[in-house]
Structures are given as structure tokens and as C-alpha cells.
N, C-alpha and C positions, 0 to 999 in steps of 0.2 A: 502276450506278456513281453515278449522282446521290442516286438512295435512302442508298447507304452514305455519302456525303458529308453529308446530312440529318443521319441516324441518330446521324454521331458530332458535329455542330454542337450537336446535342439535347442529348448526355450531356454535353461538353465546359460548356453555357451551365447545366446541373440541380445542375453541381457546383459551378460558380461562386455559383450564388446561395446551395447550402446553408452555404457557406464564409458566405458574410456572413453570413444570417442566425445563421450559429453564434457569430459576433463579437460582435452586438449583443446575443445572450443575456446573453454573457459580460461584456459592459460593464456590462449594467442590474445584472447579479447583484455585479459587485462595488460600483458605486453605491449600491446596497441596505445592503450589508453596511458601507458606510460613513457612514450617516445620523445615528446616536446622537452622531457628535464633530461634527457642521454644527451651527454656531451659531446659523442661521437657520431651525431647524428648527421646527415648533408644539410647545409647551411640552406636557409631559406630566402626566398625578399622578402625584407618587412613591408607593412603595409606604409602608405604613407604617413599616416598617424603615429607607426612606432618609432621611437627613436635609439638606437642599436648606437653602440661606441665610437663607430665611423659617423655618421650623420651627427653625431654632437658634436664632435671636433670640428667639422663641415662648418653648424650651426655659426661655434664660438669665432671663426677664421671671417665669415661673411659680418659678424658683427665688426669685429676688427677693421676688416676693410670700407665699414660704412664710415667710419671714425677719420680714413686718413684721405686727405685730400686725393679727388679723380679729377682727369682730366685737368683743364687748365686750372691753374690756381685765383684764386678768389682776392682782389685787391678789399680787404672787410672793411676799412677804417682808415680816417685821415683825421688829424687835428694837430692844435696848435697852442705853444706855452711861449711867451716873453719873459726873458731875465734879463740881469745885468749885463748888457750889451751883447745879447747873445737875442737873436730870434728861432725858434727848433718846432721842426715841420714833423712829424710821427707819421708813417702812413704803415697800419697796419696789413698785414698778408697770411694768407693762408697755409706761404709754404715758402720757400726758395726761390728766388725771381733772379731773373738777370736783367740785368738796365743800364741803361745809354744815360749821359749827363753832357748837355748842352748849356753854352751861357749867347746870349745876344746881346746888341746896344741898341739903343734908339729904338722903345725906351731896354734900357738894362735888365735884363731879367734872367733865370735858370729855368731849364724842363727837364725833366727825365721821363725817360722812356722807361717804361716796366713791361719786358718782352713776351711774351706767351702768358697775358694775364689777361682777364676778366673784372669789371668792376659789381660790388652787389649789388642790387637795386636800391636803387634812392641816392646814390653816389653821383650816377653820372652827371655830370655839369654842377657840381657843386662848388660854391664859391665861398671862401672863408677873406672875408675882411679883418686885416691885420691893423697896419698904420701905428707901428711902433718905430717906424725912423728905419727899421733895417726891411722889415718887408711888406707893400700896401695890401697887398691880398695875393691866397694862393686859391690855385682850382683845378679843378681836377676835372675829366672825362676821357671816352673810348674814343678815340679819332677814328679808327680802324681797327677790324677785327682781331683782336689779339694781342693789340697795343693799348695800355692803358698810359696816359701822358696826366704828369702835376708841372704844374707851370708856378713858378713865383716871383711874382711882380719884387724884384731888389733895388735896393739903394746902389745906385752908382756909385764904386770904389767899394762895396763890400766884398768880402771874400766867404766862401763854404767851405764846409767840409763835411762827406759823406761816410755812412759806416751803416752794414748789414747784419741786424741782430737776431739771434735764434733765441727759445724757448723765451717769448713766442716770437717769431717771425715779423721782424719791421726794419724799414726802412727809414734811418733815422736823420735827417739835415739840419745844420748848424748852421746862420749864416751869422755872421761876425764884421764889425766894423774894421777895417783894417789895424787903427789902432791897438785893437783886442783881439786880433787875429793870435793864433798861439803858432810860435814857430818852432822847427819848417814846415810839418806834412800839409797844414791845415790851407794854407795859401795857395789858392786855385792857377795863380798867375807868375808863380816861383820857377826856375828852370832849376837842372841839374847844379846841386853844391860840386864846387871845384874840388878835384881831388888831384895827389901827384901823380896820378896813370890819366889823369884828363882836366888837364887844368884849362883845355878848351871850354870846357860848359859850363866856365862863370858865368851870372847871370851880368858881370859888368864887364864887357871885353875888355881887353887892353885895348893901349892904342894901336899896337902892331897887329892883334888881328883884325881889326876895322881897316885896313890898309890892304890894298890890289896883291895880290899872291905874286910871286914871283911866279914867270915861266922856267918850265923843266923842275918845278918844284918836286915829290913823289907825290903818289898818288893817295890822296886824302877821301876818306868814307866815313861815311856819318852812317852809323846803323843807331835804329831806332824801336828799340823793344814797348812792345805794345803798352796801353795800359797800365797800373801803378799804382801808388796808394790807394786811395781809396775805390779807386779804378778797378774791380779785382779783373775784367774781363768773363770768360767763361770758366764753369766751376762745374769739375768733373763730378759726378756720382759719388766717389769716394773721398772725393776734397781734394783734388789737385787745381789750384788755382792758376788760369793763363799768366797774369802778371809775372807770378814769379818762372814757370816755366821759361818760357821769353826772354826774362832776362837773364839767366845761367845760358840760354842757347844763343843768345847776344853777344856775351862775352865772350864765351865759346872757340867763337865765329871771330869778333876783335881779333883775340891771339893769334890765331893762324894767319890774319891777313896781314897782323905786324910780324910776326917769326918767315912767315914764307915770302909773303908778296913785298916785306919793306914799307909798307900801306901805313899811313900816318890815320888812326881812328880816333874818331869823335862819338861819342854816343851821348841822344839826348837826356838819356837818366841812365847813371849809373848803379841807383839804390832804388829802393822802393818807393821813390815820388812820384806826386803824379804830375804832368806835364800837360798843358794844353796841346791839341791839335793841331791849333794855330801856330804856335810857339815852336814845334819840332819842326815845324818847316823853315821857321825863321834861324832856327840854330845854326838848319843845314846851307840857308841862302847865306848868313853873314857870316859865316866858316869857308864859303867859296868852296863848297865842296866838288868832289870831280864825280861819286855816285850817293845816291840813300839808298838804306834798305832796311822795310821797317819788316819787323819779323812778330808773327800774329799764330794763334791758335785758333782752329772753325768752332763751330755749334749749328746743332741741326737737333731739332726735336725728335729728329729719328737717331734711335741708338745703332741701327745699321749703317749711319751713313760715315763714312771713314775715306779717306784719302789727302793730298796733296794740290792745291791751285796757284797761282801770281798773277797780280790785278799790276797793269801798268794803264798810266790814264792820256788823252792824247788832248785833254785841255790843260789852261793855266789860270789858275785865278789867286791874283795875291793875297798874302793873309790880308783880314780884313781889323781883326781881334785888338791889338795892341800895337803900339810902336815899343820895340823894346831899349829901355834907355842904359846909356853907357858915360862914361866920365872920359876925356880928353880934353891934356890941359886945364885938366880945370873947371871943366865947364860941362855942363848938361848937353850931351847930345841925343838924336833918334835916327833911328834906320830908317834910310829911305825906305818906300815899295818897290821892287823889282818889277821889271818888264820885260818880256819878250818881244822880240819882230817874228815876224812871219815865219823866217827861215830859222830864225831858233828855236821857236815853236814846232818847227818839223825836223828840225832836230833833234832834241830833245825827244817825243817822241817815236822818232823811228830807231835811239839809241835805246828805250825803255823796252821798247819792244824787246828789243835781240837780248838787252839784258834779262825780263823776263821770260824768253824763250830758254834759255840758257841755265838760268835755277833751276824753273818747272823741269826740265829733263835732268837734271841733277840731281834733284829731290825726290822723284817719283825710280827712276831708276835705281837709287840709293836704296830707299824704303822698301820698296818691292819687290825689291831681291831680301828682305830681311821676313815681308810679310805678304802671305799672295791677296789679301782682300783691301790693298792700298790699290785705291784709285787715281787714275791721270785724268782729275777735273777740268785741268789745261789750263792756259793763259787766258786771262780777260782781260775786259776794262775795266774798268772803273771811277768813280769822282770821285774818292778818295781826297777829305784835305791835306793830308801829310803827300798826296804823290800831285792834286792839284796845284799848290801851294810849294812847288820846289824847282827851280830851275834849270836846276840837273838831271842827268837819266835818274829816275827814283821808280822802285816797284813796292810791292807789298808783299810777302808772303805767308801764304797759310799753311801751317807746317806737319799738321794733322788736326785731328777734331778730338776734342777735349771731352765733348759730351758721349765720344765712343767707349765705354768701357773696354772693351779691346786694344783699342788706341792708348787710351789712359795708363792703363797697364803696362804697356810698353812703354809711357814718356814716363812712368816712375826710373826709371832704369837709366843710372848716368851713361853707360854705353851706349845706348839708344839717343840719347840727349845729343851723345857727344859726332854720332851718326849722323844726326840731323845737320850741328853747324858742318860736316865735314863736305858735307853735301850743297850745304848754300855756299860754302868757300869756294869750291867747284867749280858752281856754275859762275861765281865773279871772276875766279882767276880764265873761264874760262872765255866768257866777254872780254875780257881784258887783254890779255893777250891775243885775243883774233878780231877787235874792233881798232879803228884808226885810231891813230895816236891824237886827233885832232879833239879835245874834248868842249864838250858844252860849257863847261864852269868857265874857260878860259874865253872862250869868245859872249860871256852873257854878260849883262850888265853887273860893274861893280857895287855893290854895296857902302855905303861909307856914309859918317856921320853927319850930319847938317845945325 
């Protein structure tokens, strides 16, 4: 009896336990099956098929950037409209270019160069016949990797005028019969308007300054700010344009050399025009200047590249471009060409030299101590026509890179601006004071009407 009283305690307690344990099976297995909607669960990887809130965003950013110009920019289109004494060249772009503008003679014509571009297919070597009086044909192709060149055949005695248009991006040229030229910016062959801080750079000397300099005269500098109207130069990331930089760091630079040095300056633009090449050189030769110094902002397709360089050049080659005419007496004159001999020629540059040694340690010492990733690119050559084309010691210099956002940011900053001229004042006053009194202006061929 007690036995059977065990026996069934046993089975009664074997069956109660498997009941629970059957419970708590059944609890885990639906907990289980409910994990994937717990908010607090460990994140998983989606598959590739799933697309989770990070990979959308991913998605919409990659469509984005199929949209905006890579790599080099795409020259897409070029065409051409005749009006009323206006011939207008369009060449569509992709994106922001920067470009060179050239004019030649025999026969007469303009090129520009569009820098770090690409043409699309079916463009290169494209020839568009014009033959409305002002241009016979324009054309366009890649000469070289990276360079896209429009050439347009012009009427002798036309003048241009350029302008860079956004939304959408072109390149827009005007050429203009002189009579219809619009004045002043538009006139490619105009010098600096006279003003009373520089009545030097009428485009019609007087007769006294066509006339041999007096010896022991002061010391006269023609500084010559890059670039210019339509000319923008380099165009920072954020919009800071060379032209105008250059020329606040131009004048800058004027001031001190008339307040300290007594320095009688010339500058080949005083305002926003643009100036031929050829032409600054001739300002500086029929000014009988005693230095030049043309003052420039770099570019480099690398946003790393940042520093300080001075191109002096150790040929001569006269301008070729224009005679520039003047009134005396009465009557129509033209500047002679200038010549050098041998020993002026070595003159000359071995003064450019020392004057460019002289900045470059001015300016890199200057900077460098303001910023430690300013580099000493050093002194070079160069064929430069503003420093080919000048009689006197003339350098060039480059006074940071515009395309550096780093750089950029510090030339927004008038202290930094005003750093810069304090730095090219420097290095002249310091050529000057430690070079012979003997200058090149004074012993090189006079200039004078004929």
C-alpha cells in the first residue's frame, strides 16, 4: 500500500515537471521568433539587396555626384551669331575654366587657351566659316593634352572683348569694329586712363615724357599688376579673383616705395583694365624706367600646392604687337623699338637676377613665418613678355596660389594683403640700396618719337 502511494506521488510530480518544462520551451521559442521587431536588438548587416537609411543617403550622394562635373571639364559646344557690328563667338563649358587670350598679326587673329579642359567628341578640329567683315572663320581643337585652343581668324583693326558666364557656364567673345567698340573696358589695345596719382599712363605721352630722363633723376618703378578686365587670371574656389588681388597688392607696394624710398611709380593699370602684354612693356620702356615689377598669383590643379616663386628672364625681345602713338607738336608720332648691345643685355640680366633673388627671400621669409606650409619655389627663368620685352631689371612675381584654399583664405585678409606688399617693398628697397648706382635705364637706348 505505501509502495502504491510512492509510485503514483512519482508519476503525479514527472508530469508536473514535464508540463513546465514544456512551457518554457514554448515561451523561448516564441521570444525567438520575435527578435527581428525589438528595437534593442544588436544591429545587423543588411544584405546587399536591403537598403537601411545609411545606404539610401549613400544611394541619393552617388546620384548627386554623377550630375556634377569629374575630372577635367568638358569644352560641350561652340557657335556663332552676327549682329549689328558685333561678331559673338559662344563656346559652351562644363564648368569653370580658366584661359589665356592671345592676338597675333600677319594674318591678324585671337586664340584662347582654355586650361585643364577637354573637348567632346566630334568638336575637335571643328571649323565654323564666318565671313561677316569682322571674323572669316573660327576653330577650335586639343593641341595638347589638357589644352583646348578656339582660334578666330579677325579683321585687322578689330578689337574684343571677353566675359565668363555661369548658370550655364560659357565663354562668351565679342569682336567689334573699332568704330563700334564700346569705351573703355572693351578695347583690347587701350592703356591705363590717366589719373592725378599717375598721370604717367596716358595712353598719349606728353612731349616731356618722350624726352631722355634727366641724370640723378629718383628712382622711377613701374610695377605692373597682373591681369585685368576681362583678364580675370586665377579664380579661387571661393571666388577670389587674381586681377583684383594683384592690384590692391600693387598699390599696396606703390605707397611705400613713394612714402619710404622717394620712388617716383608708374603703374601699367591702375583700375580694372585690361592691358596687353605687349603694351606693359612698352609703358615701362617709354617711362625710361630704372625697375619693373609685375606682381602675379600661381594655379596649380593641386589644391596642396601653396608657396612663393620670381621668374627673371635673361633674353630680350622687343615688343612686336603695336607702335604706340603719341602727339608732339602737333603731329603723329611712334616709339621707336628698343635695343640692347651685348653688354646691356648682360646687364640687365645679371641686375634681374639679384633683383629677383632679393624678393623671392623677402617674400618667402615674410610668408613663412606667418604660415609653415609656404614653400621657397625659388628664383627662375623665364620668357615672360612683360620681363622679355623690358629693358630694365624687370622680374615677375608669384605671390601665392590662388587655387590653394589655404592660401585663399589668408589673401582674403587685408593684413595678409598688406604682408605681402611689405615683403616685395623689402626685397626692392633691398636691391637698391645694395646694388650700383649705375642703372640700366640710364645707359640703354632712349626711346623717343620719330
Amino acid at each position: 500500500m505505501a509502495l502504491a502511494v510512492i509510485l503514483l506521488l512519482s508519476l503525479v510530480g514527472g508530469g508536473l515537471w514535464w508540463g513546465l518544462h514544456r512551457a518554457d520551451g514554448v515561451k523561448a521559442s516564441a521570444a525567438n521568433s520575435k527578435q527581428p521587431e525589438t528595437t534593442n536588438s544588436l544591429p545587423t548587416i543588411p544584405s546587399p539587396s536591403s537598403t537601411t537609411p545609411s545606404s539610401a543617403g549613400l544611394q541619393a550622394a552617388d546620384q548627386n555626384e554623377s550630375i556634377k562635373p569629374t575630372g577635367t571639364p568638358l569644352v560641350t559646344g561652340i557657335e556663332h551669331h552676327s549682329g549689328v557690328g558685333t561678331s559673338t563667338v559662344i563656346i559652351d563649358l562644363q564648368d569653370q575654366v580658366q584661359y589665356e587670350a592671345h592676338r597675333l598679326t600677319d594674318p591678324d587673329r585671337v586664340y584662347f587657351d582654355l586650361m585643364d579642359t577637354s573637348l567632346s567628341p566630334g568638336l575637335n578640329g571643328k571649323v565654323i566659316d564666318v565671313k561677316d567683315g569682322l571674323i572669316g572663320r573660327v576653330r577650335i581643337a586639343q593641341p595638347s593634352d589638357n589644352v583646348t585652343r578656339v582660334v578666330l581668324d579677325t579683321q585687322t583693326g578689330s578689337t574684343f572683348s571677353v566675359s565668363l558666364e555661369q548658370n550655364p557656364y560659357r565663354l562668351v567673345i565679342e569682336v567689334r569694329s573699332r568704330e563700334n567698340a564700346p569705351q573703355p573696358n572693351a578695347n583690347v589695345n587701350q592703356t591705363v586712363a590717366p589719373t592725378p596719382s599717375n598721370p604717367a599712363a596716358s595712353s598719349e605721352p606728353t612731349k616731356e615724357a618722350a624726352q631722355v630722363r634727366p641724370h640723378g633723376a629718383k628712382l622711377r618703378i613701374v610695377i605692373d599688376p597682373g591681369h585685368g578686365g576681362w583678364d580675370l587670371g586665377t579664380i579661387g574656389r571661393e571666388g577670389l579673383l587674381e586681377k583684383n588681388l594683384v592690384l590692391e597688392v600693387a598699390q599696396r607696394l606703390g605707397a611705400m616705395l613713394e612714402k619710404n624710398l622717394g620712388a617716383e611709380v608708374v603703374y601699367t593699370r591702375n583700375d580694372d583694365d585690361f592691358v596687353p602684354l605687349e603694351q606693359r612693356a612698352e609703358i615701362a620702356n617709354h617711362q625710361q624706367a630704372d625697375l619693373f615689377v609685375s606682381v602675379h598669383a600661381n594655379y596649380s590643379s593641386l589644391t596642396t600646392a601653396r608657396g612663393v616663386e620670381t621668374y627673371y628672364s635673361s633674353f630680350f625681345s622687343p615688343p612686336e604687337a603695336r607702335e604706340i602713338e603719341f602727339r608732339e607738336n602737333g603731329d603723329a608720332g611712334k616709339l621707336t623699338r628698343a635695343k640692347l648691345t651685348g653688354v646691356q643685355l648682360k646687364t640687365k640680366v645679371e641686375e634681374s637676377r639679384k633683383l629677383a633673388n632679393s624678393v623671392q627671400r623677402a617674400l618667402h621669409g615674410t610668408l613663412a613665418s606667418q604660415s609653415s606650409g609656404i614653400r621657397d619655389r625659388g628664383v627662375r627663368e623665364a620668357s615672360f613678355v612683360v620681363l622679355t620685352g623690358t629693358v630694365m631689371p624687370s622680374v615677375l612675381a608669384e605671390i601665392s596660389f590662388v587655387s590653394s584654399p589655404t592660401d585663399e583664405e589668408k589673401l582674403r585678409n587685408a593684413e595678409y594683403r598688406q604682408q605681402i606688399a611689405e615683403a616685395l617693398y623689402q626685397g626692392i628697397e633691398r636691391f637698391e640700396s645694395t646694388s650700383r648706382k649705375v642703372k640700366v635705364a640710364s645707359a640703354s637706348p632712349r626711346l623717343q618719337g620719330n
